[in-house]
TIVO-2410 file (N, C-alpha, C; in nm, 3 decimals):
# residues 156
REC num residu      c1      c2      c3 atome chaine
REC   1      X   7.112   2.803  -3.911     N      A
REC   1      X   7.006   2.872  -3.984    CA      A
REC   1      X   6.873   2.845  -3.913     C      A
REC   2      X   6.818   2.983  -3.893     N      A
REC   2      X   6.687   2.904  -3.835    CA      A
REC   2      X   6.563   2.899  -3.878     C      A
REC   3      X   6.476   2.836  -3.907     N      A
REC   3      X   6.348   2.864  -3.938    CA      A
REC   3      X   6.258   2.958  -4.000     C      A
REC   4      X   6.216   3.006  -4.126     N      A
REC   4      X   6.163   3.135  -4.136    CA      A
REC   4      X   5.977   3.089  -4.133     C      A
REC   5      X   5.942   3.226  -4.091     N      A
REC   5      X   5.773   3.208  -4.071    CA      A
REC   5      X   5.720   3.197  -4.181     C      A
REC   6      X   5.647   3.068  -4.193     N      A
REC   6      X   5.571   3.039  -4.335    CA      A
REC   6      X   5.591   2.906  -4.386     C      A
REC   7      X   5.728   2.885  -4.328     N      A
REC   7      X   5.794   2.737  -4.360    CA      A
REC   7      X   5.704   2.623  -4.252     C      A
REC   8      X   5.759   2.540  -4.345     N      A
REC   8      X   5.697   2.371  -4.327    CA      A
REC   8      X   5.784   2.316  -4.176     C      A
REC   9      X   5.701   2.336  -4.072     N      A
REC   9      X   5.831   2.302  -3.934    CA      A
REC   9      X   5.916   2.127  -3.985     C      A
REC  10      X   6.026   2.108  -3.960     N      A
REC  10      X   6.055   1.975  -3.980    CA      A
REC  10      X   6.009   1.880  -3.904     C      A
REC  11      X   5.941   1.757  -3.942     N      A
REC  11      X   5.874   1.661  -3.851    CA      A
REC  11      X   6.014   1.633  -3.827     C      A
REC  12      X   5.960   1.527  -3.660     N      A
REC  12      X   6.098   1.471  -3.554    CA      A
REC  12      X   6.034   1.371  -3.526     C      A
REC  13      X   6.086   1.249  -3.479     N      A
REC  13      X   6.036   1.137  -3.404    CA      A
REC  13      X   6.153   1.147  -3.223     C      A
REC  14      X   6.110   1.178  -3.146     N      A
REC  14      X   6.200   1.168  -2.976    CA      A
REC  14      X   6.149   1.120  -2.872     C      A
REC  15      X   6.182   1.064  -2.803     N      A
REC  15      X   6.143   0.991  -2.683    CA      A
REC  15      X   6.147   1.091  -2.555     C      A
REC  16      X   5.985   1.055  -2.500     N      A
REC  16      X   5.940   1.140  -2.430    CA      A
REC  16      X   6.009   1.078  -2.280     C      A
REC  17      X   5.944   1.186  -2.185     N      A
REC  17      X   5.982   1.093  -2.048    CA      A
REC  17      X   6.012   0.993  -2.036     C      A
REC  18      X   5.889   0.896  -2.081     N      A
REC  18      X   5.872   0.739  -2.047    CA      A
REC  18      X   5.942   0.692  -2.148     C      A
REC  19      X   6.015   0.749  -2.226     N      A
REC  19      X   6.061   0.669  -2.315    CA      A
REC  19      X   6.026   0.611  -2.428     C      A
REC  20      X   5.904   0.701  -2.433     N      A
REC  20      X   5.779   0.644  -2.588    CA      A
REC  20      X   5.838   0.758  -2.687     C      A
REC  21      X   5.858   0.723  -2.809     N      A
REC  21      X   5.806   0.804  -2.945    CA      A
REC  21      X   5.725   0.903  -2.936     C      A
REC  22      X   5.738   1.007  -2.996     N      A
REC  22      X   5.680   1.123  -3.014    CA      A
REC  22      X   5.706   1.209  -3.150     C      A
REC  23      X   5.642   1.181  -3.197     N      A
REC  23      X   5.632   1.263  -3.354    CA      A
REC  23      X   5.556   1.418  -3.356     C      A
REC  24      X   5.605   1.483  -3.374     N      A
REC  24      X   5.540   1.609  -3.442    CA      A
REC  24      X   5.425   1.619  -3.542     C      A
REC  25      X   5.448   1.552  -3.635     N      A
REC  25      X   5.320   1.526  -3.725    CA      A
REC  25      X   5.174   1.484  -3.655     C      A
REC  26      X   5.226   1.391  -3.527     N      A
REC  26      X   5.121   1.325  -3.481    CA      A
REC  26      X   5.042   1.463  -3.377     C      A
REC  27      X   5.094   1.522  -3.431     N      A
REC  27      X   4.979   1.647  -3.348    CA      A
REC  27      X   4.916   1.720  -3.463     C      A
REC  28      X   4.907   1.688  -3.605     N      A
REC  28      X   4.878   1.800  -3.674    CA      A
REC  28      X   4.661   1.768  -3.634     C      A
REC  29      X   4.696   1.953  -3.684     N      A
REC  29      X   4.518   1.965  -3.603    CA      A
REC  29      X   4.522   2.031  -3.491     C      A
REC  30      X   4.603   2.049  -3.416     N      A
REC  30      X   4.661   2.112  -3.325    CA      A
REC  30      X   4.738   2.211  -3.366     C      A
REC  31      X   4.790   2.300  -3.265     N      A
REC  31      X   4.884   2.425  -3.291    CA      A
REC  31      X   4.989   2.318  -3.190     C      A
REC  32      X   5.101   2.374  -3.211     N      A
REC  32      X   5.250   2.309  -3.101    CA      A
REC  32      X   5.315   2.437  -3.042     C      A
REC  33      X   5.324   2.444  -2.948     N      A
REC  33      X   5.447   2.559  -2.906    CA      A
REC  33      X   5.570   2.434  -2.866     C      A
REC  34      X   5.654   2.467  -2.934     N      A
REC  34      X   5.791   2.406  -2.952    CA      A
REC  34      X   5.887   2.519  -2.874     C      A
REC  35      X   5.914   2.420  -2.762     N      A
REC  35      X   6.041   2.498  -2.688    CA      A
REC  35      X   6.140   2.432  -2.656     C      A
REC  36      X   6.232   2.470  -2.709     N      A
REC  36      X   6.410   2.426  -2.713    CA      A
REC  36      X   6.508   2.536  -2.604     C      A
REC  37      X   6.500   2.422  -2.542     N      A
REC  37      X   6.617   2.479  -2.364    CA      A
REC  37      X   6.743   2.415  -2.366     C      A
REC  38      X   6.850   2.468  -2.269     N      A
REC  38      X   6.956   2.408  -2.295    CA      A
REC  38      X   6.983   2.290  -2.171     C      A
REC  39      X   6.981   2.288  -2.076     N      A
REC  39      X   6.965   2.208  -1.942    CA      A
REC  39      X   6.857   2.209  -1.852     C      A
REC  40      X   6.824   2.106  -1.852     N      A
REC  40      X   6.708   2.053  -1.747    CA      A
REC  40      X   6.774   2.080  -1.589     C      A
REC  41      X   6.725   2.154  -1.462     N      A
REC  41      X   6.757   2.179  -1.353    CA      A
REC  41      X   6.901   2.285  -1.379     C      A
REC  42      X   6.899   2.347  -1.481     N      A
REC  42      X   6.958   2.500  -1.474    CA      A
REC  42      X   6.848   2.612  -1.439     C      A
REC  43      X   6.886   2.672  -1.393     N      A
REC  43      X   6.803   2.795  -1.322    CA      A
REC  43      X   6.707   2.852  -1.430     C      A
REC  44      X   6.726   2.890  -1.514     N      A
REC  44      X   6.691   2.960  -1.586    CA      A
REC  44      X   6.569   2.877  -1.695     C      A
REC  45      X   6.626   2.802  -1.715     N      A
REC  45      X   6.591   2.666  -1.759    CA      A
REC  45      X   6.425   2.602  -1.728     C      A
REC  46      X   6.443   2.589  -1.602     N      A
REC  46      X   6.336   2.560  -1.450    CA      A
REC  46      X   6.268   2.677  -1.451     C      A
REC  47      X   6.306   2.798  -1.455     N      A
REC  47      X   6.180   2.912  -1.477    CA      A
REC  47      X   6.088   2.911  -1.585     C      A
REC  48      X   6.177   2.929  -1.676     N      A
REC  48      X   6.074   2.887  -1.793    CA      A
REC  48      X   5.956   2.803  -1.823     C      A
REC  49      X   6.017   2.677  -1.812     N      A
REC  49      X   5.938   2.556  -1.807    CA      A
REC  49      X   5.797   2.561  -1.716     C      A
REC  50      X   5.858   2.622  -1.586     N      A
REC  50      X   5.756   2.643  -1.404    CA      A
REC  50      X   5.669   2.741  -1.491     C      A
REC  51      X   5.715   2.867  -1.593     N      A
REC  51      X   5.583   2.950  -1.600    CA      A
REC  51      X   5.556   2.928  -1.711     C      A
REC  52      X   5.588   2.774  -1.802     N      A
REC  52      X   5.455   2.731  -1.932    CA      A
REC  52      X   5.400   2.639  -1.810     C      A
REC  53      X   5.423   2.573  -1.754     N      A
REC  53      X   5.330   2.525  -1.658    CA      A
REC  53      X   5.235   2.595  -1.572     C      A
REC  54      X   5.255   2.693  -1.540     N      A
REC  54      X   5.187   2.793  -1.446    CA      A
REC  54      X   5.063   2.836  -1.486     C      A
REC  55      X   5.111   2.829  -1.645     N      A
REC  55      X   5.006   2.908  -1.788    CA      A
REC  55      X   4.948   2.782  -1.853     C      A
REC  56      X   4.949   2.645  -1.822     N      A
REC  56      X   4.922   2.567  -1.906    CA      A
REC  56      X   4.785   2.596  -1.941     C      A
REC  57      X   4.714   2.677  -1.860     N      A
REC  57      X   4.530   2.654  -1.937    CA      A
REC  57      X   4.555   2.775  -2.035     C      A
REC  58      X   4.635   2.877  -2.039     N      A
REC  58      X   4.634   2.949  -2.139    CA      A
REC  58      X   4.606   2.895  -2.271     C      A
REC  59      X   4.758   2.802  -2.296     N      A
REC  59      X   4.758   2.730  -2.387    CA      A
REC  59      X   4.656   2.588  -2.448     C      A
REC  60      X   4.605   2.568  -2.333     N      A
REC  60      X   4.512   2.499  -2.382    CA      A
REC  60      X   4.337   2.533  -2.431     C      A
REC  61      X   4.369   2.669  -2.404     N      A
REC  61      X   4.250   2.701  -2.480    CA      A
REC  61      X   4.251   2.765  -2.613     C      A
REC  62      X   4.380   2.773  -2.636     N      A
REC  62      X   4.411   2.825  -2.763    CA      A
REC  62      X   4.446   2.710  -2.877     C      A
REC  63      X   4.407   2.557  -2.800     N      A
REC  63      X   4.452   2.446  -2.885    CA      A
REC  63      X   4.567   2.396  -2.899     C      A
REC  64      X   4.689   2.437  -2.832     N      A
REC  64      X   4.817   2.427  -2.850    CA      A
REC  64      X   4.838   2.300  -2.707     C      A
REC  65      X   4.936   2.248  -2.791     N      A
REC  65      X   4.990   2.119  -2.715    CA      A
REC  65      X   5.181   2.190  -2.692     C      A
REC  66      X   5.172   2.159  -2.604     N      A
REC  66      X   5.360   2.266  -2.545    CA      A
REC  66      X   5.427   2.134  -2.558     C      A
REC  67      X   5.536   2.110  -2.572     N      A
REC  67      X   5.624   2.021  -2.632    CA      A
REC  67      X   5.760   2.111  -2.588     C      A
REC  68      X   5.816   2.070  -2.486     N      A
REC  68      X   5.992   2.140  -2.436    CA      A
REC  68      X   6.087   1.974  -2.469     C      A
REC  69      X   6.210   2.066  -2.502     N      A
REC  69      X   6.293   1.982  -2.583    CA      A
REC  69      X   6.444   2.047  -2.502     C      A
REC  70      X   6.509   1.945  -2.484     N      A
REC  70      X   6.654   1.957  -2.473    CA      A
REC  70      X   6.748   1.852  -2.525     C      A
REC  71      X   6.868   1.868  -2.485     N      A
REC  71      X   6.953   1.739  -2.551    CA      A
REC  71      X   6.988   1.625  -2.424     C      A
REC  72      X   6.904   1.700  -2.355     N      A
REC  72      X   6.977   1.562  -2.204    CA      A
REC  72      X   6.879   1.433  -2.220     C      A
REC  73      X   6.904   1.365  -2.179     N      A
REC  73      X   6.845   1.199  -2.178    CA      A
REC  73      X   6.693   1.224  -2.147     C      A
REC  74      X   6.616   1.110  -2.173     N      A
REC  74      X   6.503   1.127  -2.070    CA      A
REC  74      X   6.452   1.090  -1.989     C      A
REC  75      X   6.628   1.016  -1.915     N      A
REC  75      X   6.602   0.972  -1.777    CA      A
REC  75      X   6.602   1.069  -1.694     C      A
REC  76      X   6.681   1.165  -1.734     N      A
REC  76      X   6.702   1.334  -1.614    CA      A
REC  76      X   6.591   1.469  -1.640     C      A
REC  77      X   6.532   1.421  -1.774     N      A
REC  77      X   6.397   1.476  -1.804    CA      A
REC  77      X   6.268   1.407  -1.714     C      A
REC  78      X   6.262   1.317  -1.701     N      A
REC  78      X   6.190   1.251  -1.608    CA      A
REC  78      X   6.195   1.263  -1.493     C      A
REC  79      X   6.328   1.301  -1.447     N      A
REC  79      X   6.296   1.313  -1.292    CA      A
REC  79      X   6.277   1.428  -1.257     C      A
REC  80      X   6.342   1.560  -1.393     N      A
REC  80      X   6.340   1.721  -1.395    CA      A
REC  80      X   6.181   1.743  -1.357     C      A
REC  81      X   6.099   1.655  -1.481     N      A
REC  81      X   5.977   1.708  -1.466    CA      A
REC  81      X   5.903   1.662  -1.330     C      A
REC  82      X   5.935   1.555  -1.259     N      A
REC  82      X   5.829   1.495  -1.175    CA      A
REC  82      X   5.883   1.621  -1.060     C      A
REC  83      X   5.989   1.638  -1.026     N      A
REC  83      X   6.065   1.732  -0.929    CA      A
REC  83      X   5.984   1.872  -0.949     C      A
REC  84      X   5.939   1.892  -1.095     N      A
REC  84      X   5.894   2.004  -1.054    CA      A
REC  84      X   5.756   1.998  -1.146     C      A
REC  85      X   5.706   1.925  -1.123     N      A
REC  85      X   5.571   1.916  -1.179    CA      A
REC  85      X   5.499   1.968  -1.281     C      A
REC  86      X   5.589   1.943  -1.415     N      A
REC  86      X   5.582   1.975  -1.527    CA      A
REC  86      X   5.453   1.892  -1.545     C      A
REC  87      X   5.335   2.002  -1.658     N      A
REC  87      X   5.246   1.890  -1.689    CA      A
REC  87      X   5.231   1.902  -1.818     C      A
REC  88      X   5.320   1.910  -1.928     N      A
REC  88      X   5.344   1.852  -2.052    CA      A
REC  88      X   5.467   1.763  -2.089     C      A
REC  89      X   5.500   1.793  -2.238     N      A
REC  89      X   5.559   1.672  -2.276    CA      A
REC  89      X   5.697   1.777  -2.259     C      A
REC  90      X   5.755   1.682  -2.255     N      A
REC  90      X   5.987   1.700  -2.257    CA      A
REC  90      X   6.069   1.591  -2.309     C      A
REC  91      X   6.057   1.596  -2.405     N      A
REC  91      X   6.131   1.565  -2.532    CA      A
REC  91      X   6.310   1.510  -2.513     C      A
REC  92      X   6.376   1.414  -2.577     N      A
REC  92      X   6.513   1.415  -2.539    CA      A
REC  92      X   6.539   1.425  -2.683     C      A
REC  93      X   6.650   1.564  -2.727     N      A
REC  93      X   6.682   1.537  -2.825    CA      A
REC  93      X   6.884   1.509  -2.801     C      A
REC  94      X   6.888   1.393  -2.747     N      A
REC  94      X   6.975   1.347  -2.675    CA      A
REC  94      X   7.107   1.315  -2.845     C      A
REC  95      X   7.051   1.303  -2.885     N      A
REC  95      X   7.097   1.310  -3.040    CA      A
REC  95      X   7.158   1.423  -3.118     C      A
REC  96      X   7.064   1.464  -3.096     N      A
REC  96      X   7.151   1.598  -3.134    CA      A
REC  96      X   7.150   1.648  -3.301     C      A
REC  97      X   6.982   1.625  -3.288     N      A
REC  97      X   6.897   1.624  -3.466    CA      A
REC  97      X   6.829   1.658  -3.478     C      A
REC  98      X   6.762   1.737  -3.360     N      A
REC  98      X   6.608   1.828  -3.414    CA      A
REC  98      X   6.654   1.947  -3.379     C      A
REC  99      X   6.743   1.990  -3.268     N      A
REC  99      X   6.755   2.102  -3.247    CA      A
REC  99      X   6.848   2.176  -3.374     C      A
REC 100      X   6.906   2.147  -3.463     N      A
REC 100      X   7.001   2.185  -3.532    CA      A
REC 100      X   6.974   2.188  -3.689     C      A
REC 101      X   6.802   2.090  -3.690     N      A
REC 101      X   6.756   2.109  -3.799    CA      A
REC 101      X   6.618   2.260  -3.749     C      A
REC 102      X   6.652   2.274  -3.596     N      A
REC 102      X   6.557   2.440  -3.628    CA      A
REC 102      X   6.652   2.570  -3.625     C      A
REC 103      X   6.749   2.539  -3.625     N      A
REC 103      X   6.870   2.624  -3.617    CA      A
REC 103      X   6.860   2.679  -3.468     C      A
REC 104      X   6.822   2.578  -3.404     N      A
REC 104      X   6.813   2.639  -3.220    CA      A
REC 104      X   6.957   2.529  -3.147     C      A
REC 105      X   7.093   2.554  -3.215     N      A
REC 105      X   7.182   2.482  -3.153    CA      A
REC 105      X   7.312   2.563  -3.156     C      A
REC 106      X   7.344   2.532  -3.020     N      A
REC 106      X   7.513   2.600  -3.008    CA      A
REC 106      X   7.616   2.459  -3.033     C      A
REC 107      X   7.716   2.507  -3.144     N      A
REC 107      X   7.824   2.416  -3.156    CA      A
REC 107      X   7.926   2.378  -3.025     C      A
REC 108      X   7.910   2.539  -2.997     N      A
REC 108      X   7.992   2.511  -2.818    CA      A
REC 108      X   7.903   2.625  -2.722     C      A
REC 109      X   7.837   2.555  -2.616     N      A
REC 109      X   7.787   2.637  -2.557    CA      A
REC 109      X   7.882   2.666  -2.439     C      A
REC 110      X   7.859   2.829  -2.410     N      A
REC 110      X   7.949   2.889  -2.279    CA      A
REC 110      X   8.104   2.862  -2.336     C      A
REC 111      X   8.169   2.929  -2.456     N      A
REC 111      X   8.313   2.930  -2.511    CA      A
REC 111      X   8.348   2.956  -2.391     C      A
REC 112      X   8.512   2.948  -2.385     N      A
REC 112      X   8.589   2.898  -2.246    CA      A
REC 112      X   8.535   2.944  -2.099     C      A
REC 113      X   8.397   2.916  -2.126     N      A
REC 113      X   8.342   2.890  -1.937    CA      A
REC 113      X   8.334   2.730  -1.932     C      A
REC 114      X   8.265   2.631  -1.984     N      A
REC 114      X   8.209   2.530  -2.024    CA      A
REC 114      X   8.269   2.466  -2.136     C      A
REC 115      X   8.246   2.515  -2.284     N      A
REC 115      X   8.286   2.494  -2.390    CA      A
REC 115      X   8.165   2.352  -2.380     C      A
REC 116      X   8.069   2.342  -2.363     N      A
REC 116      X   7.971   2.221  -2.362    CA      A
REC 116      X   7.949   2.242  -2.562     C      A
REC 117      X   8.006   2.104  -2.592     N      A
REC 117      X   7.964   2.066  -2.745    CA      A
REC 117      X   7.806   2.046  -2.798     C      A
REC 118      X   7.764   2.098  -2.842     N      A
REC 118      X   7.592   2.042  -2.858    CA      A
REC 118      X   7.517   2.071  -2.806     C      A
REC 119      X   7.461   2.156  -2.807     N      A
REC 119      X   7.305   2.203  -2.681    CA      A
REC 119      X   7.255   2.291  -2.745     C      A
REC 120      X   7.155   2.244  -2.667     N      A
REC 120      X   7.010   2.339  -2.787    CA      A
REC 120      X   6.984   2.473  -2.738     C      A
REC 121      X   6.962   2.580  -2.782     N      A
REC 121      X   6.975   2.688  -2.780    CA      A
REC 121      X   6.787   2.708  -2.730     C      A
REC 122      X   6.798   2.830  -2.604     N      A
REC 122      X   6.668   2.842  -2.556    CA      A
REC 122      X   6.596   2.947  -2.707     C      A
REC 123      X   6.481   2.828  -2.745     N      A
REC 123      X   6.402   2.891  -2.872    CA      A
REC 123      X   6.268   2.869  -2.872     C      A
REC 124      X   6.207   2.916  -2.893     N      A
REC 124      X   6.030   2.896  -2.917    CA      A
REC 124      X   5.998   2.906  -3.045     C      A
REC 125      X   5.881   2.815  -3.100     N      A
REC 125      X   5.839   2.781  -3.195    CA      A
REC 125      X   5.679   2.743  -3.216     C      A
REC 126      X   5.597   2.832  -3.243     N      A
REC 126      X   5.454   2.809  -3.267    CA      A
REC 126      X   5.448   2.737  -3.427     C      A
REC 127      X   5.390   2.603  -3.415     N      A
REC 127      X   5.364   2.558  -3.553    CA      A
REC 127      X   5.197   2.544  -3.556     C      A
REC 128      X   5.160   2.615  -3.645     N      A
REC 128      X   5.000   2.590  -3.694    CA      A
REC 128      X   4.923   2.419  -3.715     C      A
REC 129      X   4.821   2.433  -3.698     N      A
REC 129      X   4.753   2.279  -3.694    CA      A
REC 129      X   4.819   2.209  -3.852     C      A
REC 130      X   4.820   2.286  -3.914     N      A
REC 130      X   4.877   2.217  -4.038    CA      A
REC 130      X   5.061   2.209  -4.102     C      A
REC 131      X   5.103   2.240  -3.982     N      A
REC 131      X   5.251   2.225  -3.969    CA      A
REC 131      X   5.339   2.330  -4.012     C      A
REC 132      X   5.339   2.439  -4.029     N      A
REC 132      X   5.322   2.547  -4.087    CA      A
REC 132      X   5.367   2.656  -3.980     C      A
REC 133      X   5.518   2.685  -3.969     N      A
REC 133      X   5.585   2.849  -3.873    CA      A
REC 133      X   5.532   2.938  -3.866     C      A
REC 134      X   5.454   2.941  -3.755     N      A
REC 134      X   5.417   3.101  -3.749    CA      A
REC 134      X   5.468   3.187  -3.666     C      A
REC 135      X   5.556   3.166  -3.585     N      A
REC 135      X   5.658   3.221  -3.496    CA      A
REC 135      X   5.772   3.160  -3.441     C      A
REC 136      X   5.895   3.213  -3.482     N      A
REC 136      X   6.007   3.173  -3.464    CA      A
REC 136      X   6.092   3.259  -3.379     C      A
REC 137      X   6.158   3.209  -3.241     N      A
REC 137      X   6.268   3.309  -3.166    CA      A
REC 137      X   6.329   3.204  -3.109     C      A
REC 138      X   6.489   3.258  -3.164     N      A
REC 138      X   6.566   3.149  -3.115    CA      A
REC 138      X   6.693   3.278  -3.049     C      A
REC 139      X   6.739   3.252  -2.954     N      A
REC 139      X   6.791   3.332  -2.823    CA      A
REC 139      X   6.961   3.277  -2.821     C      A
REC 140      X   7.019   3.401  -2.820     N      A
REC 140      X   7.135   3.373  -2.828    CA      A
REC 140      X   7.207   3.337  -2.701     C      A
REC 141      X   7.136   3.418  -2.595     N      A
REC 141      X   7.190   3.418  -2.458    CA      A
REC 141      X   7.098   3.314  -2.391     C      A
REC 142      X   7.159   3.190  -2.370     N      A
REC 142      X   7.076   3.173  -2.232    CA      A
REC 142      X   7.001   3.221  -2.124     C      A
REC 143      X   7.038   3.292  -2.113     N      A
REC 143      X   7.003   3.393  -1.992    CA      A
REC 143      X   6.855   3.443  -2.041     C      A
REC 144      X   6.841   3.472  -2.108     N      A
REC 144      X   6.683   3.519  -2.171    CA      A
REC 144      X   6.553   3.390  -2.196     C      A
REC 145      X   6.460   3.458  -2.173     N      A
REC 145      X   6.319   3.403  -2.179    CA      A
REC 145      X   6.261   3.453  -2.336     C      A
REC 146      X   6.219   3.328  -2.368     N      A
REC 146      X   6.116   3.360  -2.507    CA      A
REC 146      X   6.013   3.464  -2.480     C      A
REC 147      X   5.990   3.502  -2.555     N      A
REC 147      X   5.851   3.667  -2.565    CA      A
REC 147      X   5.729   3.531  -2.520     C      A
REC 148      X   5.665   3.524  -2.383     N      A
REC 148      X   5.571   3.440  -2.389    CA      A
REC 148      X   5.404   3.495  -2.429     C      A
REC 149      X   5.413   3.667  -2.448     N      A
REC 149      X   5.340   3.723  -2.509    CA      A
REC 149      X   5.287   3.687  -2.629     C      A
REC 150      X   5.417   3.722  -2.731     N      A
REC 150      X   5.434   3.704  -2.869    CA      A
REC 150      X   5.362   3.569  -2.910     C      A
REC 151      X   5.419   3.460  -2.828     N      A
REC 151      X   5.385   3.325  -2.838    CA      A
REC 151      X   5.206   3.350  -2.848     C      A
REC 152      X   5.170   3.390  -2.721     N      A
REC 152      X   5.020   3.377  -2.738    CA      A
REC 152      X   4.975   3.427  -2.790     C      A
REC 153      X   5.015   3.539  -2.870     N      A
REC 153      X   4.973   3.624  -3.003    CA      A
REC 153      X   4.957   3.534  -3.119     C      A
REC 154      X   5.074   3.428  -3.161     N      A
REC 154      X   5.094   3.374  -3.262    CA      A
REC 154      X   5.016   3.272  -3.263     C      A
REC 155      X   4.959   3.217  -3.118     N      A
REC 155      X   4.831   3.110  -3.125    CA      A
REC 155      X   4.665   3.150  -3.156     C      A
REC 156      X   4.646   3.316  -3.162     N      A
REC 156      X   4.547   3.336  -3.144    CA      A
REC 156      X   4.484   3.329  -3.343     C      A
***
């Protein structure tokens, strides 16, 4: 189930790169673009990420702090981002508990290609300074890119 616009986003506590805590709440006052990918150094994956980085002053003039999330560790998030010079936060939801409380999770991703158990489904998520959905797209196909339009619509 995923998320409807208007709803209360669920706070998370996940360990960032370095391995520190990271709460959601601790940004309220801020806008968040919340993005949920499925593998760090998958193709598709690495585009995405390369063009919120590309755009990062977009987002920062609109007040928004970008926050990308997957289920891999954040030892391979750490080296994903330094490799390609991510300059926000990447999240490990190595657990396998935030992505599934935004309804951005496949039970089996890639049925008999992979059959990978648990992975977070590529989704975007604008939450308002006061925690609060104002845009929700969660993507069935990997293969697809979030509306990064829409997104900056929903920050303005």
């Amino acid at each position: 189930m995923s998320l409807n616009i208007g709803s209360i986003a669920p706070d998370f506590t996940l360990k960032n790169t370095n391995a520190e805590a990271v709460s959601l709440n601790s940004f309220r006052g801020k806008n968040v673009v919340l993005l949920f990918f499925p593998f760090a150094n998958s193709g598709v994956c690495t585009k995405e990420m390369c063009a919120m980085r590309d755009n990062m002053s977009r987002y920062s003039d609109l007040n928004a702090e970008v926050l990308g999330v997957s289920v891999d560790s954040h030892f391979s998030l750490k080296l994903w981002k330094e490799h390609n010079q991510i300059n926000f936060q990447l999240l490990s939801d190595f657990n396998k508990e935030v992505a599934p409380a935004y309804g951005a999770f496949y039970d089996v991703f890639a049925p008999g290609k992979f059959d990978y158990k648990g992975v977070a489904k590529r989704s975007a998520f604008v939450i308002d300074q006061n925690g609060v959905v104002k845009y929700a797209e969660v993507l069935e196909s990997a293969g697809d890119e979030p509306n990064y339009e829409a997104i900056q619509e929903a920050l303005k």
